[in-house]
N, C-alpha and C positions, 0 to 999 in steps of 0.2 A: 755551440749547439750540441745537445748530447745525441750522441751515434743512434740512439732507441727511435729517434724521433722522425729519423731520414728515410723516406719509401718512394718506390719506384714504381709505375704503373705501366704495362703495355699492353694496349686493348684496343678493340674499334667500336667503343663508346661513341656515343657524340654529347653536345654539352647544349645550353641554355646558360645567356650572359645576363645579369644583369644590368640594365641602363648607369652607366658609371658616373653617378656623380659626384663620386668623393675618389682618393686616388688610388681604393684599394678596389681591385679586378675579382667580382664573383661570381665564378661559375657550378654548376651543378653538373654531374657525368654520372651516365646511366646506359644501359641497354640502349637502342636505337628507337627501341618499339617503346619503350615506357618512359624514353623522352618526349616521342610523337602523341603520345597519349595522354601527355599534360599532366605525370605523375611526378615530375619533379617542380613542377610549378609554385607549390606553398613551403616549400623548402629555400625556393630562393628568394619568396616572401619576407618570411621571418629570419633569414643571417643576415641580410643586412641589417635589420631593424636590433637583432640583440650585439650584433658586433658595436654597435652606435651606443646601445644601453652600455655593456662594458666598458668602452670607449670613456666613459663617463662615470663608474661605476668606482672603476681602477687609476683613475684621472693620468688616464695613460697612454700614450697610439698604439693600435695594431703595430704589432711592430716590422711586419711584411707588406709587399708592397700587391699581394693574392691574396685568395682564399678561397683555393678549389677542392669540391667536397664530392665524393666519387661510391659510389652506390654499388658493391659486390652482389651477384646471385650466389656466391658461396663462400660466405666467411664466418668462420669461427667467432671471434668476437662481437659482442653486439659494434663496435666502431673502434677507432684510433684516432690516437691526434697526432698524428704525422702533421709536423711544421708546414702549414701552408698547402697540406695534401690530406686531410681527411677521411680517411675509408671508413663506411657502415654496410653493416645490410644493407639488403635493401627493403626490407621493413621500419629501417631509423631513418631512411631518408626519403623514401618516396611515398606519397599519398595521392589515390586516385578518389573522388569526390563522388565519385558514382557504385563505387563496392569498399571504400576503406568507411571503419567506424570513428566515432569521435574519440575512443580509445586510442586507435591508429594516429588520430591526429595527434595527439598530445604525446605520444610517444615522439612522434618524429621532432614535435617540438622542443621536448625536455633534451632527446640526445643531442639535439645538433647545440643547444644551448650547455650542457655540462660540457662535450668536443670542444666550443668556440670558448669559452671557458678557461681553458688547460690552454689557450695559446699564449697566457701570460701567466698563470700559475701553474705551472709545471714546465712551460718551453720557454721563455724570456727567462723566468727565472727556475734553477731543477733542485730537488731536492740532491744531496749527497751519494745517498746509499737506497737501495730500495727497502730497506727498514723501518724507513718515514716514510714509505709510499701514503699510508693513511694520508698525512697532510695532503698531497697532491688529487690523491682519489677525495678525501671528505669534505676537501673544499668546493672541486668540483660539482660533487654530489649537495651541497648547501645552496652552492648561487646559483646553481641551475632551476632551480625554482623562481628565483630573482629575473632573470633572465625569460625564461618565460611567461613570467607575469609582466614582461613589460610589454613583450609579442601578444597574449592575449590577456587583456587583462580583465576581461569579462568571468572569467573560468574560474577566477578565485585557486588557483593552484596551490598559493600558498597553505592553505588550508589541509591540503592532502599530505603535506610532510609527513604529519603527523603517521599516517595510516601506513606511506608506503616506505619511510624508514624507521622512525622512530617503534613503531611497534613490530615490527619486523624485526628489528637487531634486537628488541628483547629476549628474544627465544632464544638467539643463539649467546648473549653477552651473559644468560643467566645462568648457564652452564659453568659448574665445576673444572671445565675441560677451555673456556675460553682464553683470550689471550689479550696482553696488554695493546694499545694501538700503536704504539711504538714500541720494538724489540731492540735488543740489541746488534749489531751489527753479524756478532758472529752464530747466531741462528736466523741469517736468512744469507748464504751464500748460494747453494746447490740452483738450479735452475727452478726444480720442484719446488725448491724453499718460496722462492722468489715469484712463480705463478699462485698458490697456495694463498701468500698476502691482498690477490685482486680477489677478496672473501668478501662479507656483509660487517663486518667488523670494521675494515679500511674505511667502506664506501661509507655504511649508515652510519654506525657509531661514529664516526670523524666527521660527518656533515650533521649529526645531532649536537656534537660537543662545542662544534664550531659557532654554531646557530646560537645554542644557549652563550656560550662566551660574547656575539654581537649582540644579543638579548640586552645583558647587563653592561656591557659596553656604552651602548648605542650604538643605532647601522651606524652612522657618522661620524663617532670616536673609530669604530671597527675601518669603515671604510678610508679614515686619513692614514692609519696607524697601517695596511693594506698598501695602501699607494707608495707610503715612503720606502718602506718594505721591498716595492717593486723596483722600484727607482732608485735603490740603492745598492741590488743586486741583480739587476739586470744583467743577462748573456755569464751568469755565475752561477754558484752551487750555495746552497744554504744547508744546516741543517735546524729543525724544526722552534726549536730557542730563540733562531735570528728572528723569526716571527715577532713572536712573544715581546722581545726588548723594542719591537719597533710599534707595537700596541700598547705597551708600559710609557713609551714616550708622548704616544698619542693622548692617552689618560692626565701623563702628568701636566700637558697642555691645555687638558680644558678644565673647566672651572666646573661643569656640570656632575663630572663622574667620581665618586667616591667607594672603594675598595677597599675589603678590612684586610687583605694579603696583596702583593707584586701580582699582576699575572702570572706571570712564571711559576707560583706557590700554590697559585687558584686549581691552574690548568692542570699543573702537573698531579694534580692527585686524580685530573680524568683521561690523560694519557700512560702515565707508568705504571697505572696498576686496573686489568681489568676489574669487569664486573661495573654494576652500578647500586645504589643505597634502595633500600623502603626505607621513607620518612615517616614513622606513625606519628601522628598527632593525636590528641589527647583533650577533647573540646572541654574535660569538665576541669581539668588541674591543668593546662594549658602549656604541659608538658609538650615536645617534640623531640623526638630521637631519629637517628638513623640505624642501619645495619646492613651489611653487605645480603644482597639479592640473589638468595637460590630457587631455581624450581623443584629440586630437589634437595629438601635441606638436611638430607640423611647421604650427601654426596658430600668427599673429603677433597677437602681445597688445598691441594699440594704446591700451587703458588705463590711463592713468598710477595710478602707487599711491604715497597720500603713506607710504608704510610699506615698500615693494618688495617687496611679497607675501611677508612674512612673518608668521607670528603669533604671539601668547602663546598654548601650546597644553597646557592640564590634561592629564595623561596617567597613566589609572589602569591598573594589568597584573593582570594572574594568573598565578600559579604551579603546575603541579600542585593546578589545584582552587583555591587561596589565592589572595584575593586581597592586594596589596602596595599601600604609602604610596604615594599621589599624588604624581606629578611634572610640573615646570614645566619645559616646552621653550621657551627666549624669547628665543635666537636660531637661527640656522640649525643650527648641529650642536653635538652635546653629549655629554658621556658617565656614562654611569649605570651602575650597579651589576646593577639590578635588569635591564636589558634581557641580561645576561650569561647562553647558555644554561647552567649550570655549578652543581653542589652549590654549597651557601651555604657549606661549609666549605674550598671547593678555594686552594689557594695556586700565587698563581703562580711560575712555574720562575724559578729565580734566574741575575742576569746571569751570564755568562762563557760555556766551552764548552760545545757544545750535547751533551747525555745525548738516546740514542735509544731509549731505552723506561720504562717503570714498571717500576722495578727491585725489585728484593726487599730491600728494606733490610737484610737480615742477610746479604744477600750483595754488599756495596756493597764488601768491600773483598777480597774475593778477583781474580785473576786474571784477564782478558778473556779469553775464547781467541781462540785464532787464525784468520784468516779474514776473509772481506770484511764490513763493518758494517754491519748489517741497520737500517734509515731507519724506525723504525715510525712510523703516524701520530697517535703519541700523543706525539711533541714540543710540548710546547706553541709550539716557537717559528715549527712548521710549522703550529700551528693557520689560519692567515692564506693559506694556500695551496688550491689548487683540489685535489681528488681527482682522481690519475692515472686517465687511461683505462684500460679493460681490469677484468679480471677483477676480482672482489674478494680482496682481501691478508688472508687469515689466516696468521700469522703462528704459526709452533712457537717454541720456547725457542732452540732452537742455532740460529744461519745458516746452521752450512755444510749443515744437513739439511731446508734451506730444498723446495728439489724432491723430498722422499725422501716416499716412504708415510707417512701421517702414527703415530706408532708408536702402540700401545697405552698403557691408563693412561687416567689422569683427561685432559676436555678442558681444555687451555690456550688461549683465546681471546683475542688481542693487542685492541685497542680500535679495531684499523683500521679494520672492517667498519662501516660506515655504518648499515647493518639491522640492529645488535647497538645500537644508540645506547641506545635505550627499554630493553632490558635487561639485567637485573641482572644484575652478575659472578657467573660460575658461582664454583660452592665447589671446592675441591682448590689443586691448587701453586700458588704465588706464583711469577710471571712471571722468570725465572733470568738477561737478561741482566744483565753484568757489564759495569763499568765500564772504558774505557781506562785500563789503568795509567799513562799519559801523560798522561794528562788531570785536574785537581785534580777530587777526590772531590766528586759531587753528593748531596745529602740531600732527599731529594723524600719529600714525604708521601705515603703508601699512597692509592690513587684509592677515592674511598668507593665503599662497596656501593649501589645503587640504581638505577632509573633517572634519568636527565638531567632533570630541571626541564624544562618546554618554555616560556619566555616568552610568553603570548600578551598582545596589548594587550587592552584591553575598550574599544571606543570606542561601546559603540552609545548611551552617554547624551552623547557628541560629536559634534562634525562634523569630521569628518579622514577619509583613505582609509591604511590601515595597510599597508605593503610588510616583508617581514623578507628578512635572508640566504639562499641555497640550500638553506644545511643546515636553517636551522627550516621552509622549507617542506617540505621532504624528513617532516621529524619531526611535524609539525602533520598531515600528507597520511599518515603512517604511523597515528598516532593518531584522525585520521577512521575508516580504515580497519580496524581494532583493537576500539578503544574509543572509539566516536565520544559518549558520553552522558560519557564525561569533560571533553567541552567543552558550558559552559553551551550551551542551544536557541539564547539569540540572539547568541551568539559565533561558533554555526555558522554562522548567518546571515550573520553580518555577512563572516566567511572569507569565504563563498561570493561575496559580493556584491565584496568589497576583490578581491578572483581577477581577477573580471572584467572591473574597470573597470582594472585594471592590465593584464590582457593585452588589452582595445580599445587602451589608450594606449599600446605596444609596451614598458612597463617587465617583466612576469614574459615567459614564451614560453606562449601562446595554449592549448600542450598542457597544461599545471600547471593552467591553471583547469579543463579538460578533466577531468584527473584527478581531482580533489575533486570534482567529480560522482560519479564511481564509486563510493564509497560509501552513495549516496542508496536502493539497495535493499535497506539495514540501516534508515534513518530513516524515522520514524512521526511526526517533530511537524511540525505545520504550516508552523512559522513559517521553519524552514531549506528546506523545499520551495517555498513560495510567496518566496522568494528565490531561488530555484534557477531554477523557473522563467520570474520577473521576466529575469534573468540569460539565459536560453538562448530566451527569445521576440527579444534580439537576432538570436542563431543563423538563428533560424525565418526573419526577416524578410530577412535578407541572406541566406538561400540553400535560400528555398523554390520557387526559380526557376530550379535549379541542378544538377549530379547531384551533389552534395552532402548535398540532401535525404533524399534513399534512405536512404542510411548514418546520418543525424542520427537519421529517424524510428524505424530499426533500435535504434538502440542508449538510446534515449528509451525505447521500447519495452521494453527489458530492464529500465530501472531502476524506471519505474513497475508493472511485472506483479506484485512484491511488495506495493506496495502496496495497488493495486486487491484480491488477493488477500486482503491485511488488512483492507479494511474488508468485503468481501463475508462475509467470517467475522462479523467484530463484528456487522452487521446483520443476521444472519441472512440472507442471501441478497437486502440493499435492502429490508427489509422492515423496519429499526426504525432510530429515528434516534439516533446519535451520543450520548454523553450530555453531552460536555465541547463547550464553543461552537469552541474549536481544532479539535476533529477535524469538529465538523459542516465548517467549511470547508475541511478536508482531506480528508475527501468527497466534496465537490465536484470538489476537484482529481486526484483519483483518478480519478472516471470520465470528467469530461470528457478527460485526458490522454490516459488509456488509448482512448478512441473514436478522437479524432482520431488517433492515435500507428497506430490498427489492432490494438488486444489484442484477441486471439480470445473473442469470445465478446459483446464490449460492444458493438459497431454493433445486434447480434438484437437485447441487451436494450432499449435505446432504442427503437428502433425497432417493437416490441411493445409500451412503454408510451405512445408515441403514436397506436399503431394503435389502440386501445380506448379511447383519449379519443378519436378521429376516428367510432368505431361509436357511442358515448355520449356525445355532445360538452356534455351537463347533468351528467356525473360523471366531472371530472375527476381519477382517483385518482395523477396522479405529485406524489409531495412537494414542498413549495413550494424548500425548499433544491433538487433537481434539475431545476428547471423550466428553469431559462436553458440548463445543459447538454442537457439533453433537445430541448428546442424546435428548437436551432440545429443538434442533430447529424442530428435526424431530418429537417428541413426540407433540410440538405446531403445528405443521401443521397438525398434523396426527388426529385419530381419537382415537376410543376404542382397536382397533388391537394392533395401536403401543402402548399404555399404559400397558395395558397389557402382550405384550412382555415385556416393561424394568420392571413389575413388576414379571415375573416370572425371567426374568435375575439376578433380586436385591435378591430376595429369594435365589438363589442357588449359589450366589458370595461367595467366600474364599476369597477375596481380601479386604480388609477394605476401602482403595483409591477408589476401584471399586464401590462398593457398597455404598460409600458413596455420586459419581458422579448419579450413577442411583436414589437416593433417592433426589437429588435436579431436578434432569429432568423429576420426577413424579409430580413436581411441574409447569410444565411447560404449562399443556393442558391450552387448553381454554374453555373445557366441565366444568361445570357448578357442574354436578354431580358429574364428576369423583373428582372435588377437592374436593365438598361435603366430598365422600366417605373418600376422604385422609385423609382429618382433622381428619374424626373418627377414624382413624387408629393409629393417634397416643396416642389414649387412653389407646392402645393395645400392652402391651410391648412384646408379640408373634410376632408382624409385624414389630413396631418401637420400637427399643429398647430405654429404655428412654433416656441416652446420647443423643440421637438424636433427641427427640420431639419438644420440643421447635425451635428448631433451620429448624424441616420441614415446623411447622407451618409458621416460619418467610419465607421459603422457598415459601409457598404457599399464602403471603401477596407481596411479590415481585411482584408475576403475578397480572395485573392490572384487570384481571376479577375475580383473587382471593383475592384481598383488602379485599372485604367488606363480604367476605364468613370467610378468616377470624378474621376479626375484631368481626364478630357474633357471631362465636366459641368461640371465647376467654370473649367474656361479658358473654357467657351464662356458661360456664364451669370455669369462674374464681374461686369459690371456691375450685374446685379438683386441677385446676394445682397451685392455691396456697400453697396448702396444701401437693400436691408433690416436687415442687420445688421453692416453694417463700422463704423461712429459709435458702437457703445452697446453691442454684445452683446459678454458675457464670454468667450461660447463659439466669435469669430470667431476669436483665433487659435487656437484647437484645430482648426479647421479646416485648416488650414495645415498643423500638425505631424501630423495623422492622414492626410493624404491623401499626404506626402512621407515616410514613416517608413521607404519599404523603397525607398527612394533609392538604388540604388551602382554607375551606370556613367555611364559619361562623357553618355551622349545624355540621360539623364535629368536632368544635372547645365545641359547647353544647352537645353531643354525649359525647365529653373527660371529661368534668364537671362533665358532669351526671355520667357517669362509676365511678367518682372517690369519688363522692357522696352515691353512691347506694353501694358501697364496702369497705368502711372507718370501718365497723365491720370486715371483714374479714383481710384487711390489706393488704399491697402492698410488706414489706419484704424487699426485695434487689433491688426492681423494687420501692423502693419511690422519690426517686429524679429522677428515670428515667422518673415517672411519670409527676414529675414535671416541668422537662425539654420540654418533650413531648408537653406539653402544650404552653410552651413558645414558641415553634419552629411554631407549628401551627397557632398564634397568628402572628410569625413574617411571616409563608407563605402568610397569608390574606392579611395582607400589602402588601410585595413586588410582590404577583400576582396584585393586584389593581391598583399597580403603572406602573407593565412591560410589563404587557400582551398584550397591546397597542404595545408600540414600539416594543418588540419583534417581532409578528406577523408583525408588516410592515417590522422590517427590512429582517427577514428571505423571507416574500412574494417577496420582492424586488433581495433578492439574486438568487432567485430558478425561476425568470421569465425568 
């Protein structure tokens, strides 16, 4: 057993047992009062039920003969997996039914299920050196989704990967400044080194790579190849290879799974060398490439790569709804069938002279007439060319009656028009030019009936960022807009999300992602909104300081008043909750948007429902799902009254959920002073207990008239909170990236220099490559503001006239 894993508790906790009917003893330990209050109750729910799923998972036994999970009022990390003895918050492990939200719950479920987790991958069996932490953290961070989708399997969990790793770790993997998931041994000695690795890199990126490796595996290749794995280095040290060879074995045993490389060969190009690829595809030459992913592609990549940042890249597609055979991308460009946007039965045009339309094959050998030669753009050989500017080209039969009234009769519609793509050939004449009698006779097949296949990739069980041609985004952006539920929920997503991280990195133009928002006040799922969002809180932050904002807010505004509207329906007027766990937190997202955004009508609502908890402060009736939004909107609008209530409410909470919502909504005022006061408060571990400092501060850097109050706190106070939390805490450098987020002008960027010049004696700890990332992000805000700010503002002005 490794020494890390061994912890000792003395306290006068009491506990709740579960009914023991298997031989492993599971208790819950909490406070007195919030055992009595039935807030560890669904906590001892759900461990037995995922200890039983793993049990099965890993086809392996608990390998202790307990599993007692113990609830701190004050701990720094979100939890540990002490062997047998599990300490969390007490926000990861307790839930009260009557003030926690379904946010709450699910929290408590995922921690205790990543925790229970780590009792065989990482404790039965440990990694080496904490260099591989990644393995141990990104596996955890993978099956713990597995694990609570077996606890509730209603919630569809799996589905959120997506949102709360996979696009999460993009932000920071795309950086310049990132690092591989595996280092070498002798830069990560130091203590700092070794806190520093528990980053978003280990956790997300190592349960995104993992995920995609079981992907093309299969869970079941993955999960034999696992087990043996377990079972053959049980109560021993691994380092991350052993893996590998023991899923290489699994493969070669079954008959189903086929590999163009070893594992070993696969993986290793998505552990030894950060970053990850854009795949562009190519739907008209059916081209496919990769290239290493910057958000700033004017940032210099001083990391060598024994591989030169490329990857072995799985790549599954869709087709109109279908999805198509897996394909292997395994050097830089490639060409495939399937990436073609084009009928499966199209042939292409045969060499020699070029024929300039879809001709009628029973008129292929009559006569051409006379007259100038009409270019339609349905030569295939002109496929490869841009669309002339100007009008769009519908095209009649004859040339020379090219500018004449179009005559009467059935419509004949040439295939120029770009907006005719998605549909189907009208019925009537077959298109009548004729061929140059000068020219040898072409035999072209008739263009099928239908519309165009639209290629999408499907990466969201991978890690890659997906780029296509003009025309498929034209056709993808037509079909949002159309028939947006023709693209799988999290296909949407993932568009939305691939949109934006291309036009930060200057590859699409800025407008296109723009654009694919515009359909959002047709969408009702969650999971493409809370993407969309993710995505335009960049927006928020670069230019809610700007007259940019006006026009953002405006037309934010327009896209969420449908929704807000939809759920005000579904609820009866807020007055019943959601019944699917998705829409519950699209609910959420609904009003909070709409408050902050200014929809008429939701500041009264809010603000009426904290007014009557202020008159009844023993009967608090706003739903536990509304509370955050509530709290923070009424507290921003409000003055010294309402602060003051949620700060006597946050004083006298028993609830940990509770009181942890009221301390992010003290963050919310717009008084000056009152953030003042806060910041000082978290000096003060009577008021803030420290767990929670850092994390208010960053709290009170979110509000944009508290940025720069505290950015000043933290220059000016950086030796004490160094000195409390820069050597050990998880959550220093989140301090860092929270208080520099809305980073993008030049004086902001000497401001970062200077701080990190003026405090290079004291030192930065756990927070030094935060720092230095910080920098880099702020470097790349100044660019992409210089470049967007412009068209952004026209296009949004243009949308909100």
């Amino acid at each position: 057993m490794s020494t890390y894993l061994l912890g000792f508790i003395v306290s006068n906790f009491t506990f709740i047992q579960a009914a023991q009917d298997t031989d492993v003893q599971v208790r819950i330990w909490a406070r007195r009062q919030a055992i009595a209050e039935g807030q560890g109750d669904y906590a001892l729910n759900v461990t037995g039920a995922i200890l039983n799923f793993y049990e099965g998972y890993y086809n392996t036994s608990y390998p202790l003969s307990k599993s007692d999970q113990v609830a701190l009022p004050d701990f720094n990390a979100g939890a540990m997996e002490n062997w047998g003895l599990i300490t969390y918050r007490e926000t990861a492990l307790l839930y009260d039914p009557a003030t926690s939200s379904v946010g709450n719950k699910e929290r408590v479920t995922t921690v205790i299920s990543h925790e229970l987790a780590h009792m065989w991958f990482g404790n039965l069996v440990t990694l080496r050196w904490w260099n591989d932490l990644w393995l141990n953290e990104g596996f955890a961070s993978y099956v713990e989704y597995l694990g609570a989708d077996h606890a509730e399997p209603s919630w569809e969990i799996r589905d959120h990967f997506v949102l709360l790793d996979v696009h999460k770790v993009f932000a920071v993997d795309a950086l310049a400044s990132s690092h591989p998931l595996s280092r070498s041994e002798d830069e990560v000695n130091e203590p700092t080194q070794i806190t520093e690795m528990f980053n978003t890199i280990s956790y997300s990126k190592g349960a995104a790579v993992l995920r995609m490796l079981s992907d093309f595996l299969s869970e079941s290749v993955f999960a034999r190849g696992l087990s043996s794995y377990l079972n053959t280095f049980a109560f021993s040290n691994t380092v991350y290879t052993d893996l590998w060879d023991h899923l290489q074995q699994a493969v070669e045993d079954s008959q189903n799974v086929s590999l163009p490389h070893s594992v070993q060969d696969i993986m290793n190009r998505w552990v030894l060398q950060m970053g990850f690829p854009v795949v562009t595809v190519d739907t008209v030459t059916g081209r496919i490439s990769q290239k290493h992913f910057l958000l700033d592609p004017e940032a210099e990549v001083t990391r060598p790569s024994p591989f030169n940042y490329t990857w072995f890249v799985p790549i599954k597609w869709m087709k109109s709804g279908v999805k198509q055979e897996q394909f292997w991308l395994l050097k830089e460009t490639d060409q495939h069938e399937a990436a073609l946007g084009r009928h499966q039965n199209y042939q292409p045009r045969p060499a020699g002279p070029t024929q300039t339309c879809w001709t009628n094959p029973d008129l292929l050998n009559q006569p051409r007439p006379a007259g100038p030669t009409q270019t339609c753009g349905t030569n295939p050989d002109l496929l490869d060319q841009p669309r002339p500017a100007g009008p769009t080209q519908t095209c009649w039969t004859n040339p020379d009656l090219r500018d004449q009234p179009r005559p009467a009769g059935p419509t004949q519609t040439c295939w120029t028009n770009p907006d005719l793509l998605n549909q189907p050939r009208p019925a009537g004449p077959t298109q009548t030019h004729q061929p140059d009698p000068n020219r040898p006779t072409q035999t072209y097949q008739p263009r099928p009936t239908g519309p165009i296949p639209v290629p999408v990739l499907s990466p969201e069980r991978h890690y890659l960022v997906v780029n296509y041609d003009p025309d498929n985004w034209e056709r993808l952006l037509r079909l949002l807009h159309t028939d947006h539920q023709a693209i799988p929920i999290i296909n949407r997503a993932q568009l939305l999300d691939d949109a934006f991280n291309l036009a930060r990195a200057k590859v699409i133009n800025t407008t296109l992602a723009l654009r694919i928002t515009g359909y959002l006040s047709k969408e009702k799922d969650y999971i493409p909104w809370e993407s969309a969002l993710n995505n335009l809180n960049y927006y928020f932050l670069m230019f809610d300081r700007t007259e940019v904002y006006g026009p953002l807010q405006a037309y934010i505004r327009k896209q969420i008043q449908p929704l807000f509207e939809y759920f005000r329906t579904m609820t009866d007027n807020w007055t019943r909750v959601p019944q699917s766990h998705n829409d519950q937190y699209n609910q959420i997202n609904a009003l909070s948007v709409a408050c902050s955004m200014g929809v008429k009508g939701c500041r009264e609502l809010v603000q009426s429902w904290f007014s009557r908890w202020m008159a009844d402060p023993e009967h608090n009736l706003i739903h536990p799902n509304l509370k955050s939004t509530v709290y923070c909107s009424a507290v921003a609008f409000g003055g010294t009254e309402e602060w003051d209530f949620a700060w006597r409410m946050f004083q006298n909470s028993t609830v940990a959920s509770e009181s942890a919502r009221l301390r992010s909504a003290l963050a919310c005022t717009k008084a000056p002073w009152l953030l003042n006061r806060y910041l000082q408060y978290t000096l003060d571990p009577t008021k803030i207990r420290k767990q929670d400092a850092t994390r208010t501060i960053q709290a009170v850097a979110k509000n944009v008239v508290g940025m720069p109050l505290a950015w000043n706190f933290v220059r000016e106070k950086w030796g004490f909170l160094f000195e409390q939390y820069g050597r050990g805490s998880f959550s220093f450098a989140g301090l860092i990236n929270g208080i520099t987020k809305r980073f993008s002008t030049e004086f902001e960027l000497q401001e970062l220099k200077r701080f990190k010049e003026q405090n290079l004696k004291v030192g930065f700890g756990s927070a030094t490559l935060a720092l230095e990332q910080a920098i880099e992000k702020t470097q790349a805000n100044i660019r992409w503001v210089a470049e967007s700010k412009g068209q952004v503002l026209e296009w949004l002005s243009r949308e909100t006239q």
